[in-house]
N, C-alpha and C positions, 0 to 999 in steps of 0.2 A: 355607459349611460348612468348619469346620476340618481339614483333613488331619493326620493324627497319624502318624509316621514309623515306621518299625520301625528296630530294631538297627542292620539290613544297609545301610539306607537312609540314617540319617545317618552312617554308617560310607564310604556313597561321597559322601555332602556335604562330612565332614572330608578326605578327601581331594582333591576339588576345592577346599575353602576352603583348604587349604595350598595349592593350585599358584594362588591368586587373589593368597595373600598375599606370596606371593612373588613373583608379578609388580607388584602392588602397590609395596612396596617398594622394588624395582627401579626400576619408574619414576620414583617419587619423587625416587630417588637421582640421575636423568637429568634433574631440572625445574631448571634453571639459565639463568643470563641468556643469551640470546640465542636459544634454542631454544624453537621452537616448541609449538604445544598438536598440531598435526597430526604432528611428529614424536613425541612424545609417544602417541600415539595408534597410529603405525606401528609402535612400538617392544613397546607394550602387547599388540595384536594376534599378533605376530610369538612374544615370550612365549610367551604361551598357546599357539599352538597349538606351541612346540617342546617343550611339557610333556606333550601327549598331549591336550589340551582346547581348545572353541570359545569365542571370545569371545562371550556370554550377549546381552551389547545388541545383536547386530545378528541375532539371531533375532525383535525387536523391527521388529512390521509397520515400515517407513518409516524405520528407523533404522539407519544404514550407519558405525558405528563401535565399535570393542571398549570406549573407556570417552566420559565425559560430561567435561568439563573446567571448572570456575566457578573462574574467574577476577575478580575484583576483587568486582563487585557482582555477579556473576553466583550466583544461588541452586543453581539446581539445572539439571540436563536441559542441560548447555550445550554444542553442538556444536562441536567443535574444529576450528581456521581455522589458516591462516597466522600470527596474530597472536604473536610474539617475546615470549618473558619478562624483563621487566624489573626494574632491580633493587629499585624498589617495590612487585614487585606480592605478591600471596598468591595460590596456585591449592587447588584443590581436585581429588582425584581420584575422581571415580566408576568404579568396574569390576566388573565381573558375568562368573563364567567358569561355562560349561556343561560338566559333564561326569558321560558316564554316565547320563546322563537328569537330571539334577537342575541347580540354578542355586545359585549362592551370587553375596554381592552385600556391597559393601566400601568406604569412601570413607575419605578423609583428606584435610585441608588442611593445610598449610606457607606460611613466609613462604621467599621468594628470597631467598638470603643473599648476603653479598658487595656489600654494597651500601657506597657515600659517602654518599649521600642524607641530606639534612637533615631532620628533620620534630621539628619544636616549635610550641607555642601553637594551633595548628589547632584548631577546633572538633570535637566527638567525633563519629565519624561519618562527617567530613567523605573523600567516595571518592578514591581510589587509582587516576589514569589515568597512563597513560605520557606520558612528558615533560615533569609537572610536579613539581616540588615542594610538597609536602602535609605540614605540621608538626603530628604528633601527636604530641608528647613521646616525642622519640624513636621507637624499636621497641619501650618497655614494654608502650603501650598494645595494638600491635597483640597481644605475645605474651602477653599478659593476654584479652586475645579469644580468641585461641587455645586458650591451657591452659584457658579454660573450657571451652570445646566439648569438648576430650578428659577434662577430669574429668567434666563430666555424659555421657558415653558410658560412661566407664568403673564409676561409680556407681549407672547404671542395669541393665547386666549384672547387677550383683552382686542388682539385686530379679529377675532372670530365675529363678523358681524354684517350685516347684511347692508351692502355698497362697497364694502371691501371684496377681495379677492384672494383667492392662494396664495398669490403672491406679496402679497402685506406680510402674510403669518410665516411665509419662507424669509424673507427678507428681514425680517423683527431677528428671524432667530441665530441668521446668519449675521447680524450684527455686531448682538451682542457675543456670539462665541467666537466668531473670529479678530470679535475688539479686544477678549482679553490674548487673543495668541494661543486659540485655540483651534480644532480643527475640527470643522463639520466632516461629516461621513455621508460622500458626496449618492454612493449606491444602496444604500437604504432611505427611505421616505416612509411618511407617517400613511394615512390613506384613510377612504370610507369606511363604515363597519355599520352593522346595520343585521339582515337576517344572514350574509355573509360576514367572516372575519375580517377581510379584504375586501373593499366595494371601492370604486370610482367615487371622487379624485383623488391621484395621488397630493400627497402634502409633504412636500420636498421642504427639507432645513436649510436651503441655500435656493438663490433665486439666480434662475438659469434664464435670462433673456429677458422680456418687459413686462410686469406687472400687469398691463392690462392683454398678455395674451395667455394670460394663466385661467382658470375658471373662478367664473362668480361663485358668491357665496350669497346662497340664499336658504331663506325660511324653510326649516323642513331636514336642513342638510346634516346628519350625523359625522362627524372627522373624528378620528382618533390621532390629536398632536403628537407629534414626538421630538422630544433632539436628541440625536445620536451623534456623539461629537468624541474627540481622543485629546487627550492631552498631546500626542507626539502629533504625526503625519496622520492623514486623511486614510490611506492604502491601508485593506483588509484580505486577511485572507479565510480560506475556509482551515482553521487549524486543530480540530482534535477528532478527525478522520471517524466523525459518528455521521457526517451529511447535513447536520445541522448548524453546530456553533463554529461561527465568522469571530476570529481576534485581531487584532492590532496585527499589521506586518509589521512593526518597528518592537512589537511586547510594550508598547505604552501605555498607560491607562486608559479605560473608554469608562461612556458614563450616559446611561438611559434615563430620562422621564419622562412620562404620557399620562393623556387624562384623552375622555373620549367627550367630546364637545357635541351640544347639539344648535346651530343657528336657528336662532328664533326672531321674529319681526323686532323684538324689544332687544335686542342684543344675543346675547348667549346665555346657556344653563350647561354646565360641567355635571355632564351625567355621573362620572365616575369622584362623586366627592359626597 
């Protein structure tokens, strides 16, 4: 069953998704070579709660950290370690702030800047570990992976809107990521979020069958968008035997962002900005 918001309601979601996005941000601004996913993590935490709000993922049975970290080939759900950011790598932030009863939920990938690193002729695909050198023509490649992930995020907002459907914002996003030769990641979907993290409807990056059998979207409805997509193949596996973090079966790059949308009669409000 869909939850439909009232006024008051996502009036305190907009105001938790400002103190998300500005933690968000924040850390982002803190993801540089040498520093860790776990500092990272302390820093996120620490955030939120000096804003008046809880970190959202560790109200999460079994999960003891305010955000998720994918790093290289790391898809999604990735628990943050010791491991140093290098000048190769790309991360990914997931983050989820509770506040007031409600959850909002938010990701963004970047590439490490500051780097000498060589990378030409490499084959497309080919993962990003530390230590080595990996020649993908340059940083084009990677930041062409990139800017796609944020135009089909940001293209699919714009179908958040009341007469559309799920399937608009699956369909926007499978577009444009599979227009450039890329690959939706067909077993994770975006979804509801509300006084749970996960709420009905799912919001699938790829459109599985007819648009008009997917759910309406209407006034009231809170989504948190996401595309999850790989530079190589779609197939993930569960790879670093903590129960949580899913990587690339192929080790190809993957690449998160999400904003947690509210439909409104007048269009949409991006709670988390």
């Amino acid at each position: 069953m869909i939850d439909i918001k009232s006024e008051k309601e996502i009036q305190i979601m907009r105001d938790g998704g400002k103190i998300l996005a500005e933690v968000l941000f924040e850390v982002l601004a803190y993801t540089k070579v040498g520093v860790s996913e776990l500092e990272l993590d302390a820093l996120a935490e620490r955030l939120i709660k000096e804003k008046g709000a809880e970190p959202g993922f560790k109200k999460v049975k079994g999960y003891h950290h305010a955000i998720c970290t994918s790093t290289n080939d790391v898809v999604v759900h990735g628990v943050p370690t010791n491991y140093k950011l290098n000048p190769q790598d790309i991360i990914g932030i997931d983050c989820g702030v509770y506040y007031k009863g409600y959850n909002t939920d938010a990701a963004q990938t970047v590439r490490i800047q500051n780097s000498t690193l060589r990378l030409r002729d490499a084959p497309s695909g080919a993962p990003l570990r530390s230590g080595q050198e990996f020649k993908i023509q340059n940083y084009d490649e990677i930041d062409r992976f990139l800017e796609t992930g944020k135009r089909a995020l940001e293209e699919a907002i714009k179908d958040a809107k009341v007469g559309n459907r799920v399937g608009h914002i699956s369909k926007t996003i499978q577009n444009i990521i599979e227009g450039q030769g890329y690959s939706v990641v067909r077993s994770l979907v975006g979804h509801g979020v509300g006084e749970s993290l996960h709420e009905e409807p799912e919001v699938p990056g790829f459109l599985s069958g007819k648009i008009e059998n997917t759910p309406k979207l209407m006034a009231g409805m809170t989504i948190a968008i996401e595309v999850i997509y790989n530079m190589g193949k779609q197939d993930v596996i569960y790879g670093s035997g903590d129960g949580w973090t899913i990587k690339t079966k192929d080790h190809s790059l993957s690449g998160l962002f999400e904003r947690t949308v509210a439909i409104t009669q007048d269009g949409h409000i991006i709670l988390t900005q």
